[in-house]
C-alpha positions as CSV (number, residue, x, y, z in Angstrom):
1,X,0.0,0.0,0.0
2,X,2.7,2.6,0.9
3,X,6.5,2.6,-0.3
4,X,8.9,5.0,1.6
5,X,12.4,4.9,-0.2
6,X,15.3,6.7,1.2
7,X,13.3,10.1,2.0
8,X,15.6,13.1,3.1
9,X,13.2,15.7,4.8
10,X,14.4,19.4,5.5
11,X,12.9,22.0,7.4
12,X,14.6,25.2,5.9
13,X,18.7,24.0,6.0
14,X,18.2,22.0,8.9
15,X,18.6,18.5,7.3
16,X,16.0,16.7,10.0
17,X,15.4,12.9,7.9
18,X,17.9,11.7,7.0
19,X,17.1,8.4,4.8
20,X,13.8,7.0,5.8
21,X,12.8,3.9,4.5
22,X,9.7,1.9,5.0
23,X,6.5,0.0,4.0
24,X,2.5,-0.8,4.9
25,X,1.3,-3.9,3.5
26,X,-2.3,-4.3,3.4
27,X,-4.5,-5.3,6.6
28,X,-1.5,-4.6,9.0
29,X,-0.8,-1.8,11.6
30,X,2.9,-0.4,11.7
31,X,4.4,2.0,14.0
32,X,7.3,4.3,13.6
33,X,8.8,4.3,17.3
34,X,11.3,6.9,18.6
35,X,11.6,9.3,21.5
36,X,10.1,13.1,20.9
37,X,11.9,14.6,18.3
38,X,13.4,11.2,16.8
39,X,12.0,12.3,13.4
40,X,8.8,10.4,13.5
41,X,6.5,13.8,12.8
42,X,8.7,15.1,10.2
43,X,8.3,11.0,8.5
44,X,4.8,11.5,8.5
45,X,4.9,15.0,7.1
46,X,7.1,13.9,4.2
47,X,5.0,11.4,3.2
48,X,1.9,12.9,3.1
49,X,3.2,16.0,1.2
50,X,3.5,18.8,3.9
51,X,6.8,18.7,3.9
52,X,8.0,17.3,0.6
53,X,11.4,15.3,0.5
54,X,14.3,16.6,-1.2
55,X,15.2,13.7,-2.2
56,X,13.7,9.9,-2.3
57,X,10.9,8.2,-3.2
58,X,7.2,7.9,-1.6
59,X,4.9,5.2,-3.6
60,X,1.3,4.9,-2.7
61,X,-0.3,2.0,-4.5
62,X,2.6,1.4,-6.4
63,X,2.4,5.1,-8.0
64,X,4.6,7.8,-6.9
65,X,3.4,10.7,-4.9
66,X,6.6,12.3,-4.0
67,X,5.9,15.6,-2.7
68,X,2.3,16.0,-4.2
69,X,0.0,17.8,-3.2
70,X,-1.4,16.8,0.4
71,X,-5.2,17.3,-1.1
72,X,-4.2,15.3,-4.3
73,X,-2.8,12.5,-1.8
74,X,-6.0,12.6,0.3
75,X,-8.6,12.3,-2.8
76,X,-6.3,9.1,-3.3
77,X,-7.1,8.2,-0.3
78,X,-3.8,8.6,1.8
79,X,-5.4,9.9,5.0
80,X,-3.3,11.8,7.6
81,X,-4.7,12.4,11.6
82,X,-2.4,14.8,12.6
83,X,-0.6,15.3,16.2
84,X,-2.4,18.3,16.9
85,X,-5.5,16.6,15.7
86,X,-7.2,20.0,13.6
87,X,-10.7,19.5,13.9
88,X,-13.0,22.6,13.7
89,X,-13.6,23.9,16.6
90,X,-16.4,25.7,15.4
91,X,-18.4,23.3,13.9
92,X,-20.5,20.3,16.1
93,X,-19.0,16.8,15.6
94,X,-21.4,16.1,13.2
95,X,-20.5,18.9,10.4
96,X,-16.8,18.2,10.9
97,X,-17.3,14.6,9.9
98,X,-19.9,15.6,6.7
99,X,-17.2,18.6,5.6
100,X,-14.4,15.2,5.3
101,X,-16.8,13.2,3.4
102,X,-15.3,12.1,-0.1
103,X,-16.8,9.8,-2.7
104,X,-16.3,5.3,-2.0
105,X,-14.1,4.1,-4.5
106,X,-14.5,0.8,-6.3
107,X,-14.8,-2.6,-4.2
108,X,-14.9,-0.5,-1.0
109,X,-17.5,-0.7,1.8
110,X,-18.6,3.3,2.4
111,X,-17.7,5.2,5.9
112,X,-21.4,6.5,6.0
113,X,-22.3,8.3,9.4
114,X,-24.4,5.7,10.5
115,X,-20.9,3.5,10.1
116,X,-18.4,6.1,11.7
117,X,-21.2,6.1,14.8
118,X,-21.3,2.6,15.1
119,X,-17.5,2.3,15.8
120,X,-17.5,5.6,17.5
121,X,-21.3,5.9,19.7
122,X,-19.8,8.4,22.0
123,X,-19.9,10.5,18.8
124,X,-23.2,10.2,18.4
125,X,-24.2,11.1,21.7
126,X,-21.9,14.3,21.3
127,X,-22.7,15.2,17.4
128,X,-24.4,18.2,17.9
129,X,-21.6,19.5,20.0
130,X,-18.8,22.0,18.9
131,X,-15.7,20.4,18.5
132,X,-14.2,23.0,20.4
133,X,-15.7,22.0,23.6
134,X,-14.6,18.4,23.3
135,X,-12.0,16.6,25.7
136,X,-8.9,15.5,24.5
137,X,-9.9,12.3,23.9
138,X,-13.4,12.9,22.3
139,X,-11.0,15.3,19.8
140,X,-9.1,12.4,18.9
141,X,-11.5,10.2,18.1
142,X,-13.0,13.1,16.6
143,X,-10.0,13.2,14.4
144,X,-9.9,9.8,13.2
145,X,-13.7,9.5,12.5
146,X,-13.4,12.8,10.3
147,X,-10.8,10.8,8.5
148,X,-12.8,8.0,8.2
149,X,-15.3,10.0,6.3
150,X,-13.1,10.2,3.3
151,X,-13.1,6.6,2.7
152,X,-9.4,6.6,2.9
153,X,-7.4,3.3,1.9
154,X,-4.2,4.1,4.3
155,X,-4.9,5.6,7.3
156,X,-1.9,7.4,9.2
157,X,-2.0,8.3,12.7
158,X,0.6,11.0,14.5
159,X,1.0,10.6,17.9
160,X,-3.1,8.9,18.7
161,X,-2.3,8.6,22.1
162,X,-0.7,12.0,23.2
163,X,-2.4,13.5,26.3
164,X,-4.6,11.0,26.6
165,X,-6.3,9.1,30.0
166,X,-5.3,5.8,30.2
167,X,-8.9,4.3,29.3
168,X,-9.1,5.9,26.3
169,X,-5.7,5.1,25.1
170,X,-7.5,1.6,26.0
171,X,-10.4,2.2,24.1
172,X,-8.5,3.8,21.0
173,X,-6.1,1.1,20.8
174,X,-9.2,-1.4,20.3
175,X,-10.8,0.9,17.6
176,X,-7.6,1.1,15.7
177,X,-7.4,-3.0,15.6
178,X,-10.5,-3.4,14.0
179,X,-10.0,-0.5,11.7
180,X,-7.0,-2.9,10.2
181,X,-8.6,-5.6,8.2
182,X,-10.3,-2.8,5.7
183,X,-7.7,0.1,6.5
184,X,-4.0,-0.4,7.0
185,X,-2.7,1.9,9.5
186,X,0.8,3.9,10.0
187,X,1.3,5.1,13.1
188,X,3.6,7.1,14.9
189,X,4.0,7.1,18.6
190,X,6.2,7.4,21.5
191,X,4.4,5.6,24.3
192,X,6.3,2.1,22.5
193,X,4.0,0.0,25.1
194,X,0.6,1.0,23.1
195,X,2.1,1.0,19.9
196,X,3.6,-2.4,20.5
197,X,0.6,-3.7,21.8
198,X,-1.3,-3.3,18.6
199,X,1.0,-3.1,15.7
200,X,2.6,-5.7,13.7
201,X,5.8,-4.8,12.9
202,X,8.0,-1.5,13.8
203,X,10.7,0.9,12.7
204,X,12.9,2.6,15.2
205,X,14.3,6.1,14.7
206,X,16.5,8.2,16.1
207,X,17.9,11.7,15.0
208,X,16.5,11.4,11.6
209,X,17.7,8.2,11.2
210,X,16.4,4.4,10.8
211,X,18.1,2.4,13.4
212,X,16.2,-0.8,13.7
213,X,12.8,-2.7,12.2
214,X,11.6,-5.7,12.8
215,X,8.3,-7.6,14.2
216,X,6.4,-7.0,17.5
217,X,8.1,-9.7,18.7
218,X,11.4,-8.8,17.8
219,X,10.8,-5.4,19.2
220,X,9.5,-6.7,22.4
221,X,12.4,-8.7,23.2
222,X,15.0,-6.5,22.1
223,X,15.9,-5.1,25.6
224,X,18.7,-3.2,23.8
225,X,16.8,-1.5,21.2
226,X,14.3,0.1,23.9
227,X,16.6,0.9,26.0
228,X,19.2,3.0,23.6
229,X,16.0,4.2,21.6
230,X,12.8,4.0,23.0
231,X,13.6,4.5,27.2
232,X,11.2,2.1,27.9
């Protein structure tokens, strides 16, 4: 589903990715793991086109969408939840999901409302609220039901978890595994536990840099690797 091959990321002349290389195969979660400012933001960014790469390569069903458009990529259906999640604050839950809504593609089961409220009721008990006056969590899940409502094919996820109680990282983590099987999901997060908990297989950076992949399991048993990158 998505390609990432040797991506070099810039902000200005500050050279913050430095060769970022990965992949999301269909019906699987991965997570990009590293400690706050690792480079796992600036990953996202890159691929989804707010920050195009220099140099490198980003392939989204086997065509190439290095550093196009972020609309162009979302039509496609790339969707991207980001850290700070973005929702309109102005507008009750239920216009911010309708304003998201794009058109099913072929072979594709549609994100109607009735769907995004199935996996998400406490949205439908909130939808005629602002989004502004929203918790944390409710603005997350917010954020990833809005996504939802452009029938996206990839769904990638910055940071789901940040600022978030304990029983909705909970809750969140068990939306995100049944979102898989029709979805695949790129994640990036630096609570490793969570992230390890769901995904299927990881990539570990540090300072711009790749520095390990592998399975969950080779990640979970890899005292090394948390402890030099992930301080867990």
């Amino acid at each position: 589903m998505l390609g990432v091959r040797d991506i070099h990321v810039f902000y200005g002349d500050s050279h913050i990715l430095q060769g970022m290389t990965l992949d999301v195969n269909p019906c699987e979660i991965v997570c990009l793991l590293g400690r706050n400012g690792a480079g796992k933001t600036t990953t996202m960014r890159g691929i989804s086109g707010l920050n195009a790469p220099r140099s490198g390569n980003v392939y989204f069903q086997d065509k190439e969408i290095t550093g196009r458009p972020v609309y162009d990529n979302t039509r496609a259906g790339l969707a991207f939840v980001p850290e700070d999640r973005r929702i309109f604050a102005g507008l009750t839950v239920e216009e911010n999901i309708e304003v998201a809504q794009l058109p099913v593609r072929d072979s594709q089961r549609a994100w109607t409302k009735k769907r995004i409220y199935d996996v998400f009721p406490m949205l439908f008990h909130l939808k005629n609220r602002k989004g502004g006056a929203l918790s944390g969590g409710e603005q997350q899940m917010l954020a990833i039901a809005r996504a939802l409502a452009g029938n996206p094919l990839l769904l990638m996820l910055d940071e789901p978890c940040e600022g978030l109680a304990p029983v909705i990282v909970e809750e969140l983590g068990k939306i995100i595994v049944a979102l898989k099987s029709e979805t695949p999901i790129l994640m990036a997060e630096q609570n490793a536990h969570f992230a390890l908990s769901i995904s299927d297989r990881g990539y570990v950076i540090d300072k711009g840099s790749l520095r390990y992949t592998g399975s969950r399991e080779d990640l979970l048993s890899n005292t090394e690797i948390q402890t030099r990158y992930l301080a867990v």
